[in-house]
C-alpha positions as CSV (number, residue, x, y, z in Angstrom):
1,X,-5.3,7.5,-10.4
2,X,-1.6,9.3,-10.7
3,X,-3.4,11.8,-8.2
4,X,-4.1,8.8,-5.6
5,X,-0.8,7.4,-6.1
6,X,0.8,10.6,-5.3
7,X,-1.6,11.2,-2.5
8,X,-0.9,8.2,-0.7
9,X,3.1,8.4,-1.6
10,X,3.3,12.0,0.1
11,X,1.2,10.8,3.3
12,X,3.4,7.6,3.1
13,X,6.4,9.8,3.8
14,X,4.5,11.9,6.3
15,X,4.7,8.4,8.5
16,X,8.1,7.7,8.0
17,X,8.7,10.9,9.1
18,X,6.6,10.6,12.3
19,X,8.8,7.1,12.7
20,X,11.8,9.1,12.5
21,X,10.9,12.1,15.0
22,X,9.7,9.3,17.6
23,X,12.7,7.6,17.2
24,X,14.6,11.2,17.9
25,X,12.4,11.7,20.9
26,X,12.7,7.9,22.3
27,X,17.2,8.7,21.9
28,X,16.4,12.0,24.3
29,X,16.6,14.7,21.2
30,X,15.3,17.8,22.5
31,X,11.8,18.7,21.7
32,X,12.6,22.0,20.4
33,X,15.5,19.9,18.0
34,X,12.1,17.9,16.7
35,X,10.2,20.3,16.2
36,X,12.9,22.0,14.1
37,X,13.3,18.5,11.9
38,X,9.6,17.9,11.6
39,X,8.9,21.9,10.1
40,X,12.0,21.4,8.4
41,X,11.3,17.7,6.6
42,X,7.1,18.1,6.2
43,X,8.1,21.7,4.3
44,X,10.1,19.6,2.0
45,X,8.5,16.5,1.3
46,X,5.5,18.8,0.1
47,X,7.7,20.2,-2.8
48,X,8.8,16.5,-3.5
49,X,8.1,13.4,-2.2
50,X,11.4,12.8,0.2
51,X,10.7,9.1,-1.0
52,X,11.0,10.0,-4.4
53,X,15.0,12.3,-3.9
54,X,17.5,11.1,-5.5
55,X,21.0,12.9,-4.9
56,X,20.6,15.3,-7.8
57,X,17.9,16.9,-5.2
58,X,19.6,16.8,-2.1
59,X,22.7,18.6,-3.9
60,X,20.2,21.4,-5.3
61,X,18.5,22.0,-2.3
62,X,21.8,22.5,-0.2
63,X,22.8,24.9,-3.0
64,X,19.8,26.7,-2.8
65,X,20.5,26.8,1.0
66,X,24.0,27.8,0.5
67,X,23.1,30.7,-1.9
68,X,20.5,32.1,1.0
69,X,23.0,31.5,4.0
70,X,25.9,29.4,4.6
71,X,25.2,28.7,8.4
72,X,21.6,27.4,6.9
73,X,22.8,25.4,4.1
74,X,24.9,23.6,7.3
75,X,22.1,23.1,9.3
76,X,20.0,21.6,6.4
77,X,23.2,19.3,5.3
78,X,23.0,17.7,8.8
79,X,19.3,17.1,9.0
80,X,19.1,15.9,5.3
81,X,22.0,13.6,6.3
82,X,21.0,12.1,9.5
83,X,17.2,11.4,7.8
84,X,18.6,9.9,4.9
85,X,21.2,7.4,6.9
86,X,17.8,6.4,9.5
87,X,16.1,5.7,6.3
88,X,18.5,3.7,5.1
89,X,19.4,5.5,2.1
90,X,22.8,7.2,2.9
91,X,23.9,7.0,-0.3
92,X,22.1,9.8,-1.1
93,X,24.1,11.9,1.7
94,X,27.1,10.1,2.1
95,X,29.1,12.7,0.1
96,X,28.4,15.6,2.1
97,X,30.7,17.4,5.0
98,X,28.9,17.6,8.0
């Protein structure tokens, strides 16, 4: 059953994320921008469940980033940010510098 549940919860988010990449496309983002957002977003809603972030995650993933590469940990602060605030959950993000 808890494999179902999480199942349907990651393919749940894998819509959501399709909403938010048409809705990029519909405001004229450039294709190569989606692309970028959809690899970036599917990639980490595999490791967890972007439904299920809280902002202990997003603030150990940008660390993460920023111990590879600073100019990536920006990058990734922006498109965490601007998923997050379409969701409607930019409390999550609302404390980072972009």
């Amino acid at each position: 059953m808890a494999l179902l549940l999480n199942t349907y919860i990651l393919m749940n988010m894998v819509n959501i994320i399709d909403k938010f990449l048409q809705d990029l496309k519909i405001n004229g983002t450039a294709e190569k921008t989606v692309m970028d957002y959809s690899k970036f977003l599917k990639n980490i809603n595999r490791q967890k469940s972007l439904e299920k972030w809280d902002k202990t995650d997003v603030n150990k993933y940008i660390l993460e980033k920023h111990n590879e590469c600073f100019a990536g940990a920006q990058i990734c602060k922006v498109k965490l940010k601007r998923f997050f605030t379409w969701a409607g959950k930019s409390e999550l993000v609302s404390h980072l510098n972009t």
